[in-house]
Structures are given as structure tokens and as C-alpha cells.
VMD Tcl script that draws the C-alpha trace (Angstrom):
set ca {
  {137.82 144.00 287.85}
  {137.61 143.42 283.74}
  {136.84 139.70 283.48}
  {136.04 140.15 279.61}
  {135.99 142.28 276.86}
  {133.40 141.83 273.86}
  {133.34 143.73 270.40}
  {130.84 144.92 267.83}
  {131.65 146.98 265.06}
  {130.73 148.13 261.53}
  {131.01 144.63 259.38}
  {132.11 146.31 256.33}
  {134.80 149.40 257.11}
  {137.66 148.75 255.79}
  {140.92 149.25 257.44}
  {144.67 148.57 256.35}
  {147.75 148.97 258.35}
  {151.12 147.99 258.81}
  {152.29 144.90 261.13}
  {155.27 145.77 262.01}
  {154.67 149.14 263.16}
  {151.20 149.18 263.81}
  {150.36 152.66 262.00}
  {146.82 152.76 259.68}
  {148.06 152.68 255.52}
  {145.09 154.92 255.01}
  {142.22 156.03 256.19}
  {139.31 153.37 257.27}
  {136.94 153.35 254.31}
  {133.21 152.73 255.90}
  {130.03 151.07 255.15}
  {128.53 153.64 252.99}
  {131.75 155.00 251.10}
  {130.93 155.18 247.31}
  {134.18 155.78 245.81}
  {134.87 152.02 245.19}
  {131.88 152.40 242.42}
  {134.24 152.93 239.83}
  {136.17 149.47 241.32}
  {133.14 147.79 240.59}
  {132.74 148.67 237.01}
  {136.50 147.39 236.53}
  {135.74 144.11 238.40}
  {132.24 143.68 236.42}
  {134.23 143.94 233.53}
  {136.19 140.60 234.68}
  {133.05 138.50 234.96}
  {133.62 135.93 231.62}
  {131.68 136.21 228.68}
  {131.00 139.69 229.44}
  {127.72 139.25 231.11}
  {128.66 142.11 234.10}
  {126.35 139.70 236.21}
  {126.88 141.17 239.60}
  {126.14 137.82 241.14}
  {128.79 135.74 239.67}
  {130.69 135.55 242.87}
  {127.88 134.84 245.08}
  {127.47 131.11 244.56}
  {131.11 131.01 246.84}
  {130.82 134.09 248.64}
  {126.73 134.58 249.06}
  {127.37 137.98 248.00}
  {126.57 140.69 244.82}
  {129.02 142.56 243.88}
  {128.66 145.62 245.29}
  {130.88 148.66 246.64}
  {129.53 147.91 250.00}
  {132.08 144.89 250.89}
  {135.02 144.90 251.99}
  {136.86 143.10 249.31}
  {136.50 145.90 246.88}
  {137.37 148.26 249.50}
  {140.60 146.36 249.87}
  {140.71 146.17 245.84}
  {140.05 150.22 245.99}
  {142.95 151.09 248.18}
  {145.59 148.51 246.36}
  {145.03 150.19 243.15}
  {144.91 153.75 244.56}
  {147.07 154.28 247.52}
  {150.72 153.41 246.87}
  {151.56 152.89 250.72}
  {148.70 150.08 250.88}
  {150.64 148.73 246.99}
  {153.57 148.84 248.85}
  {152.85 146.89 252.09}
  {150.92 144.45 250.36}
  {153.75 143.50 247.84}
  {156.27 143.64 250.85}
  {153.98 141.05 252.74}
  {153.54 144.05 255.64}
  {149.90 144.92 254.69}
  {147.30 143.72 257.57}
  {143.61 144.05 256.32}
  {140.79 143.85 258.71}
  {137.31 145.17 259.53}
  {137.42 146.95 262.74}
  {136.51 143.94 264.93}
  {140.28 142.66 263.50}
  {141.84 145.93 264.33}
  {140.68 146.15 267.69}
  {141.66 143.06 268.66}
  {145.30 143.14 267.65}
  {145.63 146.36 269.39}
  {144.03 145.16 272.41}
  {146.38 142.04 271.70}
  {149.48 143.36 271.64}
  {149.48 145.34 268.25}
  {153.46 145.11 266.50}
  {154.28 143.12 269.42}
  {152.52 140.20 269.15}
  {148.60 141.49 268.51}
  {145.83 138.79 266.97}
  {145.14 139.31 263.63}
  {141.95 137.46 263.68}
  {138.16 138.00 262.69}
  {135.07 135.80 263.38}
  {133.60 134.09 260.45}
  {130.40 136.33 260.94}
  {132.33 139.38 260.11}
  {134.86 137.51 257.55}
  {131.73 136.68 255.62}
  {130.92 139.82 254.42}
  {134.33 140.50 253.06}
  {133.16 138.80 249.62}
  {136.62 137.07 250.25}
  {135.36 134.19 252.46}
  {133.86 130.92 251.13}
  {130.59 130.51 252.47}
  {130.94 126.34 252.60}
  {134.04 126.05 253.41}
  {134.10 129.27 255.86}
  {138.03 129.85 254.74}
  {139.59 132.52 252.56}
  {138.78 131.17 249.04}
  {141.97 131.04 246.96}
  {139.81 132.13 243.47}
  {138.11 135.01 245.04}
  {141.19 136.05 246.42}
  {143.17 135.89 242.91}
  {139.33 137.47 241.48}
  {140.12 140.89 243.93}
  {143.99 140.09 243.72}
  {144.35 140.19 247.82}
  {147.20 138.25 248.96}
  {146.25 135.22 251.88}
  {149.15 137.47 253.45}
  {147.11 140.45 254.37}
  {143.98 138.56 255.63}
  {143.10 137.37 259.54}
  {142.86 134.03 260.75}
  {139.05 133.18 260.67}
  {137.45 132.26 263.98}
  {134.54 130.95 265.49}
  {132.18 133.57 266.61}
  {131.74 131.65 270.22}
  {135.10 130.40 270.95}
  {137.68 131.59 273.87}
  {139.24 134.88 272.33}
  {142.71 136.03 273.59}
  {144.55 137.78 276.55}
  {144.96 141.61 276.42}
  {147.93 143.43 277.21}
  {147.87 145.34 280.33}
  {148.32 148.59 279.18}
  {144.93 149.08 277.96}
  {143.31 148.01 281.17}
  {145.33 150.14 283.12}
  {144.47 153.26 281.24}
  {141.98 155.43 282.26}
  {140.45 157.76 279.97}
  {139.71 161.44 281.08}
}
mol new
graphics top color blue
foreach p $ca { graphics top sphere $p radius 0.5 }
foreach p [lrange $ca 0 end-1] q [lrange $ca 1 end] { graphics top cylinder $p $q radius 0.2 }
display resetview
């Protein structure tokens, strides 16, 4: 018998989808994807007195700015994939890394899934404030991500949730 279920994943692939129907926006956007460069030289460009210092966010989020994390990911697909535009103006846009989307799968998905994350894998988002360990309302508005599309930040060690049946059940061939 499954007493428990644990996850590891990739910290910083990126995935978007839709809560009410549970289908991806896009396609996950990993680790090592180097397209959000070009997101990076736009966001440098926002750093006041024009200093492109790619530390400026790091006192709140310990992080450089770099197309590594998962907030310019998220930044990447708002500005270039209109179905990700869409669902985040409409307030239907879930973010997560892939510990997030497993879980609300495993959860329940559209019908009732967990969209949570643990603060370990929240704090390399470069959207998390590193002393407060909450979404931080100026990087936020810095990336322009909505608090809508984020998970509810976790501990790493407490009790996690019940899955649904159906993917106990399953057997894979």
C-alpha cells in the first residue's frame, strides 16, 4: 500500500496552465532555456538610474538577474504567448515549477488540486522575499506577475495533502 508520496523536480522550469481546465498554456520552459535573454536586457533596462546592475533585486530576492529563474520565464511567456496574456488578465493563469504542477494534479487538478510550492522551490522564482519568505508585492509589480497566478508557499517539512484516487489506482504498462 502507498502510505506517501514525495517530489523532487527541476527548481527552475517553468510551467503555466489553466485552472479551470487543467490544460498546460505553453510549453514548460526548463532550467537551461536561453530565450528569456532578450527578457533580461528589457528588465535590466528597468533597474533606476540606468546602472543595468544585475543584482538590484537580490537584496529581497537573494538572486541576480539572470534568465535562469523562473520569474523571467513567467515574464517571457506573458509578453510572448497570447494564451498565457490571456489567462493571466482573466485571473485563470496558474504558474508553478513542476513540484506545483504535480501536486495539483495529484490533488485533484480543475477539481479541487493544491496549487502550492515549498519555500525551497518558491525561492528561486526571484519572486519570493527571502525575509519574509512570501510573494513580495514590488518584485511582483518589477516582473508584472499577478499574486493571482502564484502558489501558496509552504513549509518544506509540513503534512502535504491527500491525493485523489485515480492516480493510485492506475497502473502504468
Amino acid at each position: 500500500d502507498v502510505v506517501a508520496v514525495g517530489v523532487t523536480n527541476q527548481r527552475e522550469t517553468t510551467i503555466v496552465w489553466d485552472r479551470y481546465t487543467g490544460k498546460p498554456l505553453h510549453n514548460a520552459i526548463v532550467w537551461l532555456d536561453m530565450r528569456t535573454s532578450s527578457t533580461i536586457d528589457k528588465l535590466l533596462d528597468l533597474v533606476p538610474n540606468k546602472t543595468r546592475n544585475k543584482n538590484y533585486l537580490k537584496p529581497l530576492c537573494g538572486l541576480p538577474m539572470s534568465p535562469y529563474f523562473s520569474a523571467v520565464k513567467l515574464r517571457w511567456l506573458s509578453d510572448n504567448v497570447d494564451a498565457v496574456k490571456k489567462a493571466m488578465k482573466k485571473g485563470s493563469c496558474c504558474f508553478g515549477t513542476v513540484d506545483t504542477w504535480i501536486i495539483w494534479n495529484l490533488t485533484g487538478g480543475p477539481n479541487g488540486g493544491k496549487h502550492v510550492t515549498d519555500v525551497t522551490n518558491a525561492s528561486r522564482t526571484m519572486l519570493m522575499n527571502i525575509e519574509t519568505l512570501s510573494w513580495d508585492p514590488l518584485l511582483m509589480k518589477f516582473f508584472e506577475v499577478p499574486k493571482s497566478v502564484l502558489p501558496e508557499i509552504k513549509s518544506s517539512s509540513e503534512r502535504g495533502y491527500y491525493t485523489i484516487d485515480e492516480f493510485l489506482n492506475e497502473r502504468v504498462a
